[in-house]
N, C-alpha and C positions, 0 to 999 in steps of 0.2 A: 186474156182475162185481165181482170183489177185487181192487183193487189191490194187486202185491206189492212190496213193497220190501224195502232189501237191512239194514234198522239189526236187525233182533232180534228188532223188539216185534210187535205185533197188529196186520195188515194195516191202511189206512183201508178205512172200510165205505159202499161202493159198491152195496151189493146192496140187494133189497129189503127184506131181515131186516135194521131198524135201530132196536136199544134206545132208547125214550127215558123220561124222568124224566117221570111224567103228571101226579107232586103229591108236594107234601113238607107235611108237618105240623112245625112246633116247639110245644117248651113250656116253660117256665120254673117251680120251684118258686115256693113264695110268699113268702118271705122275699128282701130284694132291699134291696141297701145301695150306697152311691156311694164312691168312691176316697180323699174327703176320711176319712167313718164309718172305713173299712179304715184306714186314715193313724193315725189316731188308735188304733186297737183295736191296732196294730200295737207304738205305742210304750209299749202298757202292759206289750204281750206281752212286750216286748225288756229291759223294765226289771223286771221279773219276776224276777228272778235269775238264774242262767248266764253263759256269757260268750259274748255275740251275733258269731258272724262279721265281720258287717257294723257300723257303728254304729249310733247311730238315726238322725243326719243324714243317712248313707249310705243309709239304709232308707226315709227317707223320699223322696231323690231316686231310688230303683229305684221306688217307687209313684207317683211323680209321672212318671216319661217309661216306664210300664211300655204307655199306650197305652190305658189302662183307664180309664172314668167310672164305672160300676155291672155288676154282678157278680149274682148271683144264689146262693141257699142251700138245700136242705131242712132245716137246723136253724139258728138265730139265731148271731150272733157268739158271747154267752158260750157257747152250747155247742159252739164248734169247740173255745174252749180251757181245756174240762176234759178231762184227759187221760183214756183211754181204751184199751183194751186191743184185741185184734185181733177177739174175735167179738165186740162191742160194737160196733164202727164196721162189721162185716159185717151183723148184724142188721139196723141203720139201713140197711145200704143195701138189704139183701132191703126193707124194708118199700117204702122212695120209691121203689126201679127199677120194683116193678109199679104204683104208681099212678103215677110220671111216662111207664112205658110204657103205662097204659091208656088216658091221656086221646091221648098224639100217636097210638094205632091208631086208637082212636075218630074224631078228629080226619080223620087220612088215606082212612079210609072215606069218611067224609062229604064231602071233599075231592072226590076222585075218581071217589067213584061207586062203585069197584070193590067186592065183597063177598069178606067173610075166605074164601068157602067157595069164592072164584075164587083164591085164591094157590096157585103150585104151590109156590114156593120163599121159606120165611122164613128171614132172615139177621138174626142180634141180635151187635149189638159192643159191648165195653164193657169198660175195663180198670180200672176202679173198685173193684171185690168181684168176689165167686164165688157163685155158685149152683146147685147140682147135687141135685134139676133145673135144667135152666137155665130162664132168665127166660123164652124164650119157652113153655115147655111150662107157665109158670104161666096165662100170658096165651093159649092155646088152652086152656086152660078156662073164661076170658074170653069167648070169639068165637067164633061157627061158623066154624071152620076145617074142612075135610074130613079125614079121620083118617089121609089119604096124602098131606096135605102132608112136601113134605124139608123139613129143619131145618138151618141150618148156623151155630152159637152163634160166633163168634171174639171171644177174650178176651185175645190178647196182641198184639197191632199195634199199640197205644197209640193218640195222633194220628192215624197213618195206616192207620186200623183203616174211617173212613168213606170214602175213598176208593178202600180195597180192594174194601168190599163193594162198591161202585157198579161196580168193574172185574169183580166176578165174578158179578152180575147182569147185566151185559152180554152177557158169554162164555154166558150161560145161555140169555138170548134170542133169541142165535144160532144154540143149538142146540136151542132149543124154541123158535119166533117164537108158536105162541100163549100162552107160558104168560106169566102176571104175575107179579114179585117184587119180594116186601116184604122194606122192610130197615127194623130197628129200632135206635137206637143211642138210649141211655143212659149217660151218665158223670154221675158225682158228687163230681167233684173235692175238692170242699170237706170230705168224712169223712177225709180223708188228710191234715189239719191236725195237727200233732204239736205240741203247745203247749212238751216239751223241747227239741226239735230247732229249734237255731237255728243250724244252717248256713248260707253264705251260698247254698245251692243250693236247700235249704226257702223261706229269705224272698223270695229272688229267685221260686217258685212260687206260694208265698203270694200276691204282689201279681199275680198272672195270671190263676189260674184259677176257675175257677165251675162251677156246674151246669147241665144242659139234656137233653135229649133232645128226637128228631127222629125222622120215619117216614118212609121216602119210597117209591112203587111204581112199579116197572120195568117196562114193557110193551113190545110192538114197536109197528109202524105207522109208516113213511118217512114218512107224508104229512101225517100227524096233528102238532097243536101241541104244543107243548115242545120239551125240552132233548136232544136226539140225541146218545149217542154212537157218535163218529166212528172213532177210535180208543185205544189206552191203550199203556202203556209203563210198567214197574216197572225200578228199580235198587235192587241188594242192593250193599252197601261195604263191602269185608272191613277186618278191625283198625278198627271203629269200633265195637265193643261197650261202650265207654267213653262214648261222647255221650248216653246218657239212658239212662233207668229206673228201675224201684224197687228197692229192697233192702227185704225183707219180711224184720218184727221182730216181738218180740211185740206191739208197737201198732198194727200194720199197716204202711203203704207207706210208705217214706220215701224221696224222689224224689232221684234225680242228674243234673245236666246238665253239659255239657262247654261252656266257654267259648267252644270253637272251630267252635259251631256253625252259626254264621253264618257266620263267612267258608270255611268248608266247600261251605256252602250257595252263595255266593258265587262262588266257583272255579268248583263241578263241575254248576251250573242248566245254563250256556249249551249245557253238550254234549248234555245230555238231551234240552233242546228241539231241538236242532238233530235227533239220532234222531227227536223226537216229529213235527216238521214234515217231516222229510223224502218229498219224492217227493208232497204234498199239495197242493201248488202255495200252501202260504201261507211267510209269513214273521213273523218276530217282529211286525213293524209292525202286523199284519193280524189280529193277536189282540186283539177288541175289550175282551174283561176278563181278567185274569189271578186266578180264582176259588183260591187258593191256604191255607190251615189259617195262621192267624194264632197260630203259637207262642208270639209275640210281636215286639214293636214292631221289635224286629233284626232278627227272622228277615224280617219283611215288608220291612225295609231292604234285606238280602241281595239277596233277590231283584230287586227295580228294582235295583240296579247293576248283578248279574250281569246281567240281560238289557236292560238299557240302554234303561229303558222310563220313561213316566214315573208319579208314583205313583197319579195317579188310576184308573191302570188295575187298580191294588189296592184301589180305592175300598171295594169292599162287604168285602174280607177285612179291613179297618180300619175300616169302619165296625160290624163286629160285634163284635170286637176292643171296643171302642169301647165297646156299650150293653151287651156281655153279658161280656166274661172269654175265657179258653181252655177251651172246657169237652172239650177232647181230642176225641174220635172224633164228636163228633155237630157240631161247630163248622160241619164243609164244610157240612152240611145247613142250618143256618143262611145262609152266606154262597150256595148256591145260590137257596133259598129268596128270599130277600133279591135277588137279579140276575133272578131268575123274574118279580117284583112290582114290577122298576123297569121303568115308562113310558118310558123314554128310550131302553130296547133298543132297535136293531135286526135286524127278519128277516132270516133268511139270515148272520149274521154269527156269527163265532167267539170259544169261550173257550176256556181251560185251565183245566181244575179239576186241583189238586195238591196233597201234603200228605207231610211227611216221620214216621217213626216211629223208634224201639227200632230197633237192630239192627245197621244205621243204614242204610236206604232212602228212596228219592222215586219214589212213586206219582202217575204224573200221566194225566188223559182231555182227547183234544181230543174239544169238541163245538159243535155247532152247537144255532142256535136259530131255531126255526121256529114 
């Protein structure tokens, strides 16, 4: 049966229709640089001409405590920073989305086992470029797919664009328990370098982000290994239009963040989880990893104070943080990934996976691991 409870969100899943994560694939372009390389490409960029927000001493202590060791690229440092106009850095990214999304479906097949012409529902996120067609309709002509898969592209969640799709791959398997859903995420941070733009809200992104994408397929089966989810919980927060996003120019994205996003974060975590635990029989204590979208180094601060945990239990959201950058929406699939292939799990035990976007929301899944 379904347990009902009284908070909003989506019942815990008691029944025998129960989505789990059966494989995730990552991938990395091939250009790949370390914090000190960015340090340094940083203050040529600064001393370049303009007049930098930030300084450069300033600039280099936000790259020093941004949380980052090495970052990943589809194009080398010097060509982030020649300037470039809006269908220039679109192009680029048509080109890398389909071969960074052919190798992780490739990848994810072989993973799993499952065959493209068994998916009923493909989900591609990615707030990087546009492509219409969208990417997935390039990459089923890649892959025997059947000609009646649904398609569902989402290109504006930002960050918390990987977390949605896994909440609505869930909802899917609930109401189809045999079918299987693939989700693609692709982001390419790194084309949205504006080598003018030296805000202190570009440099502070600058020293964050990266590239990556990630595939992961959603199946049911309670009893089968992996990652179950249990339940999920979304918050929308009105008058916060102002904490992040792009403003689209003619050189493409030029990103905004609001200062006050962490201690935002800070505030209004405890209540959500307290919704998300509710009537589950668990408690904060009892969440063995808090699987969380590494914004950055604050944002992962936020959260261990607001829930008064300690940080290891963000371990693997800072350990990707760590060897890859923020690469926005495919990030969770990394940091899941990564809690999937640590030995030290244990069965039967609980996460939270969660991630904030644009809008300004926190999408979070309790799951178990089996």
């Amino acid at each position: 049966m379904i347990k009902i409870n009284d908070s909003g969100g989506i019942p815990i899943n008691n029944s025998t229709i129960q989505p789990r994560i059966a494989g995730i694939s990552t991938v990395v372009p091939s250009y790949g640089f370390g914090q000190d390389f960015a340090i340094e490409a940083a203050k040529k960029w600064l001393s370049s001409g303009g007049a930098p927000e930030l300084s450069v001493a300033r600039t280099v202590r936000v790259f020093q405590n941004a949380g980052v060791d090495k970052r990943y690229s589809v194009i080398p440092v010097e060509e982030m920073l020649r300037e470039k106009d809006f269908p220039e850095r679109n192009a680029l990214y048509s080109k890398y989305a389909r071969i960074l999304g052919e190798n992780a479906l490739k990848s994810v097949f072989e993973k799993t086992g499952i065959k493209p012409y068994e998916i009923d529902l493909f989900i591609t996120t990615s707030c990087t470029g546009f492509m219409i067609p969208a990417l997935d309709a390039y990459l089923m002509n890649r892959f025997p797919f059947k000609d009646n898969v649904r398609r569902l592209p989402v290109t504006e969640l930002g960050c918390a664009a990987g977390v949605s799709s896994l909440i609505m791959a869930g909802d899917y398997i609930r109401a189809y328990p045999e079918a299987n859903v693939l989700i693609l995420t692709v982001e390419l941070c790194t084309l949205s370098m504006q080598p003018t733009d030296k805000s202190a809200d570009h440099i502070i992104s600058t020293a964050i982000f990266g590239d990556g994408a990630a595939a992961a397929i959603v199946t049911g089966g309670k009893d089968e290994n992996g990652l179950h989810i249990l339940k999920t919980e979304n918050r929308f927060f009105l008058r916060t239009l102002e904490f992040m996003g792009y403003d689209v120019e003619n050189t493409g994205f030029h990103i905004f963040l609001s200062p006050g996003i962490s201690k935002f974060i800070e505030k209004n975590i405890p209540e959500q989880m307290g919704s998300m635990l509710r009537n589950t029989g668990l408690g904060i204590e009892d969440i063995d990893a808090w699987l969380f979208h590494p914004g950055g180094s604050r944002i992962l601060k936020s959260i261990e104070k607001g829930l008064g945990i300690d940080a290891g239990k963000l371990g693997e959201s800072a350990g990707v943080l760590r060897d890859y950058g923020n690469m926005s929406s495919a990030t969770i699939f990394f940091i899941i990934d990564s809690y999937m292939r640590n030995e030290t799990k244990k069965s039967d035990s609980h996460q939270v996976v969660g991630a904030v976007g644009p809008g300004f929301g926190l999408d979070t899944i309790l799951t178990e691991w089996k």
